[in-house]
N, C-alpha and C positions, 0 to 999 in steps of 0.2 A: 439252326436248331429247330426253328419254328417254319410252319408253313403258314402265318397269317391267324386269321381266325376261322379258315375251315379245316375240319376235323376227317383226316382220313378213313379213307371206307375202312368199316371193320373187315367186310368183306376180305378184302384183299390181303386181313393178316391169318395168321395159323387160326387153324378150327379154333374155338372154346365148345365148352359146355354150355346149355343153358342157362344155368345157374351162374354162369362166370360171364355171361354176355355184357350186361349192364354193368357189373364193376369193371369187365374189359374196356367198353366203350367209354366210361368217365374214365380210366387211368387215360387211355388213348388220347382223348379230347383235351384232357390235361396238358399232356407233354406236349401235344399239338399247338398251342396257345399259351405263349408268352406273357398276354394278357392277366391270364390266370394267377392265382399266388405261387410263391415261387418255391413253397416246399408243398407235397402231396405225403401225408402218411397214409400209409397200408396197413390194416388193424385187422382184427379175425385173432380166433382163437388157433390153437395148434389143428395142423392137419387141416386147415379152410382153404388152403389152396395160394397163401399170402407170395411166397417165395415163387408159386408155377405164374402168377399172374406177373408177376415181375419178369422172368424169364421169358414168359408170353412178348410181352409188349417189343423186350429188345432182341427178339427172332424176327420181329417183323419189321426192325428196323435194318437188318444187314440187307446192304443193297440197294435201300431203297433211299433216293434223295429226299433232301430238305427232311428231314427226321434223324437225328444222327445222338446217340447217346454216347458221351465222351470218354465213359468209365461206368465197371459194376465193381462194388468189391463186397462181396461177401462177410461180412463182420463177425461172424460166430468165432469166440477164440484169440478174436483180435484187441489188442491193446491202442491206446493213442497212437503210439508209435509205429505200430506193425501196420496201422492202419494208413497211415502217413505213406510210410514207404510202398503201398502196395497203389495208393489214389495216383501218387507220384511216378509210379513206374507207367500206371497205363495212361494215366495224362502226358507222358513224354519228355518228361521234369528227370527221371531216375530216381531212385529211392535217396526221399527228401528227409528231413528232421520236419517234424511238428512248424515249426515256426517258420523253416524256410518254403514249405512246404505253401505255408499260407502266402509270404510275399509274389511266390511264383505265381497263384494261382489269384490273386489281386492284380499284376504284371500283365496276366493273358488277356487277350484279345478278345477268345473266341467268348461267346456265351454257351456259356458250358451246361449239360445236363449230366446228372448222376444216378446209378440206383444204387441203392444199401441197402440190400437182404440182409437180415435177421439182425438187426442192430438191438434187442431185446437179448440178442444171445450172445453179445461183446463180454469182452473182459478175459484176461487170463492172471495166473499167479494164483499167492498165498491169497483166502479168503478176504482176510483182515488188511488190503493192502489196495489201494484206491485202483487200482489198475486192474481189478476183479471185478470194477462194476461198471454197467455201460454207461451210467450218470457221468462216469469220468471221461470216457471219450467223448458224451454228447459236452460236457463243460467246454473241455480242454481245444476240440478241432470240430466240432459239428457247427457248434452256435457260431461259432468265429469264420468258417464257411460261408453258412448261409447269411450270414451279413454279408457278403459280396456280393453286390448287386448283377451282376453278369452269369451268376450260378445259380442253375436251380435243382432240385433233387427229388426223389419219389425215394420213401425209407419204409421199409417193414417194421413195425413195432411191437407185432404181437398183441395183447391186450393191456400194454405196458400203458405209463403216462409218461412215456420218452416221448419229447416237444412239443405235447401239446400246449402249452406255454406260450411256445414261438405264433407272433402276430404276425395274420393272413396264413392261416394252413386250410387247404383242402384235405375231406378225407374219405377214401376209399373204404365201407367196411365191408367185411366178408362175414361176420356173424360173430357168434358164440360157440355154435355148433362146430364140433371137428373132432376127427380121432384123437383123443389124448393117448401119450406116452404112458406106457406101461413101469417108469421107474427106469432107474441105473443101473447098470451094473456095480457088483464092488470090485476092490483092486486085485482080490483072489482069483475072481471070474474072469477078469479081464486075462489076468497072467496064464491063466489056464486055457486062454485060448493063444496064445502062442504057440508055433511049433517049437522045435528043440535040435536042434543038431546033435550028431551022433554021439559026439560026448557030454549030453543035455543041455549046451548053455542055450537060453531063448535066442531063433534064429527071424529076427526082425525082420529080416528082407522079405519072408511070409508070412507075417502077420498082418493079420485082415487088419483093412482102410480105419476100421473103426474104433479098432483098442488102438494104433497107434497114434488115433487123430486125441484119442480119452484119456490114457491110462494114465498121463503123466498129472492131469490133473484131480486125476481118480487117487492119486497116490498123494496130495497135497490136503485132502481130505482124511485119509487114513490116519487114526489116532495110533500109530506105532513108534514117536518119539522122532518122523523121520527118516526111517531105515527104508522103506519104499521109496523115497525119491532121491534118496542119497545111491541106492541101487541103482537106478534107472541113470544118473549120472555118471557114474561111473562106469555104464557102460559104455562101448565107442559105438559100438553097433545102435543102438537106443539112439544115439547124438545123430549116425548118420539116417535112419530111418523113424525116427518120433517126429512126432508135431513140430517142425521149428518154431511156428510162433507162442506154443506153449511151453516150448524149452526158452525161449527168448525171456518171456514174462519169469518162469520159474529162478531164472541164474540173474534177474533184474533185482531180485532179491538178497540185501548181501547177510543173510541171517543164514543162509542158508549154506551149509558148507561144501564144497567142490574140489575133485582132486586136479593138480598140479595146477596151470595156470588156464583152468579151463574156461571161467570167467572171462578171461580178456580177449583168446582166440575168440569164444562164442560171438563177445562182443564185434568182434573184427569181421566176422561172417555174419553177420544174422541179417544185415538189410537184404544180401544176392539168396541165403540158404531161404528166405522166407517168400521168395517168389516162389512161384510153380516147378518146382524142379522133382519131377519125380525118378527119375534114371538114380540109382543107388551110387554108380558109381562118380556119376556128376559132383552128389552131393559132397561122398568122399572127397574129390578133389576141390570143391569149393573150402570145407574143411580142414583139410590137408593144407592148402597155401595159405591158412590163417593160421595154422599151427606151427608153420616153418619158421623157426629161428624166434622161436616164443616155449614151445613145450615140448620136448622131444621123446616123453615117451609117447604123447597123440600123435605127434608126426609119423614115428614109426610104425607105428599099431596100425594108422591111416593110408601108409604109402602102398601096399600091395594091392588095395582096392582101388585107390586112386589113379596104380599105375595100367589099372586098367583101360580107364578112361581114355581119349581122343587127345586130352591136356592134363597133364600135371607139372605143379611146381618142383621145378630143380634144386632150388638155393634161392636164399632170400637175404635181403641185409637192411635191417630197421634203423642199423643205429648211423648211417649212412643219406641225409637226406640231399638228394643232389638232383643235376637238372640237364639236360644238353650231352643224354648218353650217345655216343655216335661209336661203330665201330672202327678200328683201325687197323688198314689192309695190309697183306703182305705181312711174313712172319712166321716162323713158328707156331701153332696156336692162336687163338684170339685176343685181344684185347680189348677192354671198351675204354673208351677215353670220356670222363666227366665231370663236372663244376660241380665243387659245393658251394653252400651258401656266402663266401667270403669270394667267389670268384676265382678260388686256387681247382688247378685240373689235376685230376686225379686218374689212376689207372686199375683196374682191374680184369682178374684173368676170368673171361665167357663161363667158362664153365663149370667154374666155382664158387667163382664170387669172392677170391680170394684177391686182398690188397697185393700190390705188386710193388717191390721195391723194400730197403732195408732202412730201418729210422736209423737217421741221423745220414742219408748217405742221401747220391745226388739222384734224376729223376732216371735211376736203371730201367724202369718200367718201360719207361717208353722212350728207353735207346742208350742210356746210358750217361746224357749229357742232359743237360738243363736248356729247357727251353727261354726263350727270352724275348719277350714283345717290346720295342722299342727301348729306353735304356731298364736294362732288368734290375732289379733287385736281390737277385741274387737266390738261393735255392733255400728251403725249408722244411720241414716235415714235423709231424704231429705224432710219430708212431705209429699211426694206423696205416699210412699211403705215401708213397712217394709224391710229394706235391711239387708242383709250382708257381710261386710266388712273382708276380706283376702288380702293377701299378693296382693302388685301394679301387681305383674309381671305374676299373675293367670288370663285368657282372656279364661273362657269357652267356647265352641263352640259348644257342642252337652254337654245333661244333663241326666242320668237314676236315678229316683229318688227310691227308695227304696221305704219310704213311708214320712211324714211330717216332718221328722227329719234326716233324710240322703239321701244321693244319690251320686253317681259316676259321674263324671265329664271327658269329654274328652277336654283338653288345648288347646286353639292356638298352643301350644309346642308343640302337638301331645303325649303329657305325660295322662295316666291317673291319676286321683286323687281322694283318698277319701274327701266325706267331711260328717262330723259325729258331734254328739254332745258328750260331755266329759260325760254324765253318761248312753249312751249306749253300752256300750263297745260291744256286738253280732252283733250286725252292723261296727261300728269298726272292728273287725275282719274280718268278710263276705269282706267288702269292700276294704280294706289294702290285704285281700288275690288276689283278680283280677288284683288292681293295679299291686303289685307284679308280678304276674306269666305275664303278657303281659309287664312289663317294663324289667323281666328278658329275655324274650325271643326276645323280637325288640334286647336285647344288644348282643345277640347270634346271630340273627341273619338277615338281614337286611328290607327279605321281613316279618317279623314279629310285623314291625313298625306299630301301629294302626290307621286307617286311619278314620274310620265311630264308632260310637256310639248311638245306639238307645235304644229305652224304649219299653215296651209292656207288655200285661198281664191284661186280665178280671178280673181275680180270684184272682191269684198270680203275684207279678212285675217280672220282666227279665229284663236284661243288655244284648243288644247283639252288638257283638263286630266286626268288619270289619278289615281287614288288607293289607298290598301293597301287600302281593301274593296271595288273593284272595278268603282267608280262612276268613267264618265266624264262632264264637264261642259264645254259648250261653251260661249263666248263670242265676239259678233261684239268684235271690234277696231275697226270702222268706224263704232259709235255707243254707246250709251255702255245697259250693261244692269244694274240692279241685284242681279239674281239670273243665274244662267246657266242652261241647259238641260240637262236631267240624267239620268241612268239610272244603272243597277248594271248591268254590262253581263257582269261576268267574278265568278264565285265565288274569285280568285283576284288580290292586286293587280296591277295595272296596269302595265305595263316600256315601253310604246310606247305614242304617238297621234298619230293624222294626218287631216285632210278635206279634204274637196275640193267646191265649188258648182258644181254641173254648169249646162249651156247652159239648161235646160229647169226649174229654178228648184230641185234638189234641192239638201238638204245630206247629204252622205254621208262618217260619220266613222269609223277606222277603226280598232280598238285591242287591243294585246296582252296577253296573261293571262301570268303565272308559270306556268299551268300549261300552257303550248304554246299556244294557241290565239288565232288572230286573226279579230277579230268584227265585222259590220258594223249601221252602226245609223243609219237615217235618221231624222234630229231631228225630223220630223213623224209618227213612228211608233214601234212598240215596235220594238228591233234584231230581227234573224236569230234565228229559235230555235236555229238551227246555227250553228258558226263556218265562217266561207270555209275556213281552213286549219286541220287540228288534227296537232302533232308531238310527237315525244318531246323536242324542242329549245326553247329560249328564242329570241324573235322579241327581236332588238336594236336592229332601227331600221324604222321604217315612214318613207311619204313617198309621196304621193296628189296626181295632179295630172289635168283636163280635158285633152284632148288632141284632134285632129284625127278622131284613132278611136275618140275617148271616152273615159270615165275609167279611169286607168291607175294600179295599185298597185304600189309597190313593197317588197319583204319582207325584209330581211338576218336571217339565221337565228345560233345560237350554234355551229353545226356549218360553216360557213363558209360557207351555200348563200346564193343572192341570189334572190329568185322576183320575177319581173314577171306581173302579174294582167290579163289585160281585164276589167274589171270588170264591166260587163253580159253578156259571153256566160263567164265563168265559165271560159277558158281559160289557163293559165299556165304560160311559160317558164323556165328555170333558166338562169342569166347565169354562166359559170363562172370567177368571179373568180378571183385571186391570192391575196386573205389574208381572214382573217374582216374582217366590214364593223362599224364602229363608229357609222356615222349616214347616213342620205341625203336627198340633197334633187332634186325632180325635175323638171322646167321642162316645160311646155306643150307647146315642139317636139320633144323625147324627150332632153333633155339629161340624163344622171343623173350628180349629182355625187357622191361616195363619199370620205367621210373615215375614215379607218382609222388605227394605228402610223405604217404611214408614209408619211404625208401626206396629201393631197387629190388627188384621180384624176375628170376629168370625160372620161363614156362617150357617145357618141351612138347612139342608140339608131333602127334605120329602123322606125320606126312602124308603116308601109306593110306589110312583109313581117316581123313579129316574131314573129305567132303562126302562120303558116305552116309546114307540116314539108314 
């Protein structure tokens, strides 16, 4: 972050003004020297130039070594919390809570620098409500910051007495002198600068940056009993085009009344809607898949806009929390095969999301007969799914299904296991031979312990297998192999694996390292000397499927990001979910299924236009 204690030439950043030389040169010399205190406020009256000087300093920081500012966030409008998830996203964390927010950034390594423009102009919500005033984000996440001794920060304050409090501040001033604001607009004004669509309802998608950034707060001031903000809620168009972090603040308020269950989606959207998303129909769909299977007149209202979009959500199931969704090949239609919390597997139909199988009757879903791991237990169901019941102490955690009647099982134990039905016995076999040869060899030997287990296979299924020294090992599922196919592919155990048989006869398998990095390695060849992806993050779920436009990867990272790959040309898009992703499974015609906390989420993805900008 520092370069010692010389202070780089000013020269060599963007022009200033005269006037702006000498506060350029101290903020500069500041940030340049570690020595210095560790927070710099920025003072001046409105219009002094507080924000351009800010802006100044980290323009001339792109590019240029040993000066590296870690994060800016803009504070105007922002709440503790909006603030959190916005410090969180570009620090590389993902949209944090307040508190977790701070552990992470106490955790980091790096010595971090910050800017916070306009922190005088923090606060959103009801007047009367601690979260309208910037006192409460400096209490709450500022002061608790700047106690980490590894961070330092330069903050705009206006003419406020925001930190001056805080012992050891340097301060920048830019004066008294400045343009002042000419006043606010009122909520009449503001409405009246909306356009109107042809049968006049206000058409939001054109409404200037600045009543959308105001209005809602404009309308929280309005002495009309509430009828202005209870308006602007009730609109969807308003939800997918106003202020998020001012609708965030506004629905934090539970005084405030909201139609159907708009409150909880909001809440389920608002850390992804309140990054930078300005694409209308993005928003829609970020929207839209927090409204599926929670509010169904927003989902509807939502789905034409969103189905605009490159991504929208299909079907969603909340009340469903499970883990280890793998598809299962061959069949009729789709199936996903998945563990709930008790260890019983469960079936569901791709692309609906509907439970498969009839309560009180045996596992029809996936095939008719009960599966059975070692001595079984016998068959079960709860009404909602065909289950099957095994031993308490079996906690799947990753699943390769063979096809509707068997599949391999990787434990909480880190054991694998068959699970097979008693009048297959060739699967039996197939499957008791893997077990085997990977539980013999972890006991020989330590980095042989199996750590990843994944699924894959257009044509034919595969089991591919991860381990702590770094070696992945493939096996076909569709015949029966004594040894499997093998590489060391990662200096680093193993967290993910996934392949896929492409049209044109390749095997392409695809696997993650502890140490960031995701590697590809075609089983008739030595892997990539490079990895496709290398991050400061843990890859948590991979999921590889042939596709219409060819083989398509998909990435769930541990900082919440989701990457979709074309694999041959080497281009990839970022999917900007809702919550960190726990597993995925991904179908041929672009179906991505997403299991996470809460629940199961299937996205459809247009194939056709994905990698397109």
């Amino acid at each position: 972050m520092t370069v010692g204690t010389v202070t780089p030439d000013i020269a060599s950043w963007p022009p200033l003004d005269d006037d702006k030389r000498a506060p350029g040169q101290q903020l500069l010399g500041w940030a340049a020297d570690s020595d210095r205190p560790r927070l710099c406020l920025v003072r001046g009256a409105e219009g002094s130039g507080k924000s351009a000087l800010l802006a100044w300093l980290l323009a001339g920081t792109v590019g240029r070594p040993g000066l590296t500012v870690h994060a800016t966030v803009p504070s105007e409008g922002l709440t503790t919390e909006s603030f959190a998830w916005e410090l969180g996203r570009q620090l590389g964390y993902g949209a944090l809570s307040p508190d977790r927010l701070l552990d992470q950034v106490g955790a980091d390594e790096r010595p971090l620098l910050l800017l916070v423009p306009d922190l005088h102009r923090a606060g959103a919500g009801p007047a009367d409500l601690p979260s309208a005033a910037p006192e409460t984000l400096v209490a709450e996440l500022l002061e608790p910051l700047l106690a980490i001794p590894h961070l330092r920060a330069a903050v705009e304050v206006g003419t406020s007495g925001l930190l001056t409090a805080h012992g050891g501040v340097e301060v920048v001033d830019l004066g008294e002198d400045g343009s002042h604001g000419t006043g606010q607009d009122s909520y009449a004004e503001l409405v009246a600068a909306v356009p109107r669509t042809a049968d006049g309802r206000p058409d939001w998608s054109r409404a200037p940056d600045a009543v959308r950034r105001r209005i809602l707060d404009t309308a929280l001031r309005t002495d009309d009993q509430g009828a202005a903000v209870r308006g602007l809620l009730a609109d969807p168009g308003f939800l997918v085009h106003g202020s998020a972090t001012a609708l965030t603040a506004a629905l934090a308020d539970q005084r405030i009344p909201v139609p159907g269950r708009l409150r909880e989606v909001w809440r389920r959207a608002a850390p992804e809607l309140t990054a930078y998303h300005t694409d209308g129909a993005e928003r829609a769909a970020l929207l839209h898949a927090a409204a599926v299977d929670t509010d169904p007149d927003l989902t509807e209202y939502l789905r034409p806009l969103a189905g605009q979009h490159w991504w929208s959500t299909v079907w969603a199931r909340r009340d469903v929390p499970v883990s280890a969704p793998a598809l299962v090949p061959g069949g009729e239609g789709r199936k996903l095969l998945t563990s709930d919390p008790t260890g019983r597997l469960r079936a569901y139909d791709v692309g609906s999301g509907a439970s498969l199988g009839a309560a009180g009757g045996s596992a029809a879903g996936l095939g008719g007969s009960a599966f059975e791991l070692g001595a079984a237990e016998g068959n079960a169901t709860d009404g909602a799914a065909s289950t099957i019941v095994r031993p308490a102490s079996v906690r799947p955690r990753s699943t390769a299904p063979r096809d509707a009647r068997s599949a391999l099982l990787l434990d909480r134990s880190d054991a694998l296991l068959p699970l097979v039905t008693e009048d297959d016995p060739t699967a039996a076999f197939a499957l008791e031979r893997i077990a085997e040869h990977h539980g013999s060899a972890a006991l020989a030997e330590e980095d042989s312990l199996v750590t990843a287990l994944g699924s894959g296979g257009t044509r034919r299924p595969y089991a591919v297998v991860g381990d702590r020294g770094g070696a992945v090992h493939v096996w076909s599922l569709g015949e029966y192999q004594d040894v499997p196919r093998s590489f060391r592919v990662h200096e680093q155990p193993v967290t993910a694996v996934t392949c896929v048989d492409t049209a044109d006869g390749l095997t392409l398998t695809f696997s993650a390292g502890a140490d960031g990095s995701v590697r590809l390695w075609e089983t008739s060849a030595d892997p990539m000397p490079v990895p496709v992806q290398q991050r400061r993050y843990r890859a948590t779920a991979l999921s590889a499927t042939d596709t219409p436009v060819g083989p398509v990867l998909a990435v769930a990272w541990s900082d919440g990001e989701l990457h979709l790959w074309h694999v041959f040309s080497g281009r990839m898009r970022v999917l900007p979910w809702l919550r960190a992703c726990d597993t995925l499974a991904l179908t041929p015609e672009g179906l991505l299924v997403i299991a996470d906390s809460d629940g199961l989420h299937a996205v459809r993805l247009r194939l056709d236009v994905l990698w397109e900008r």
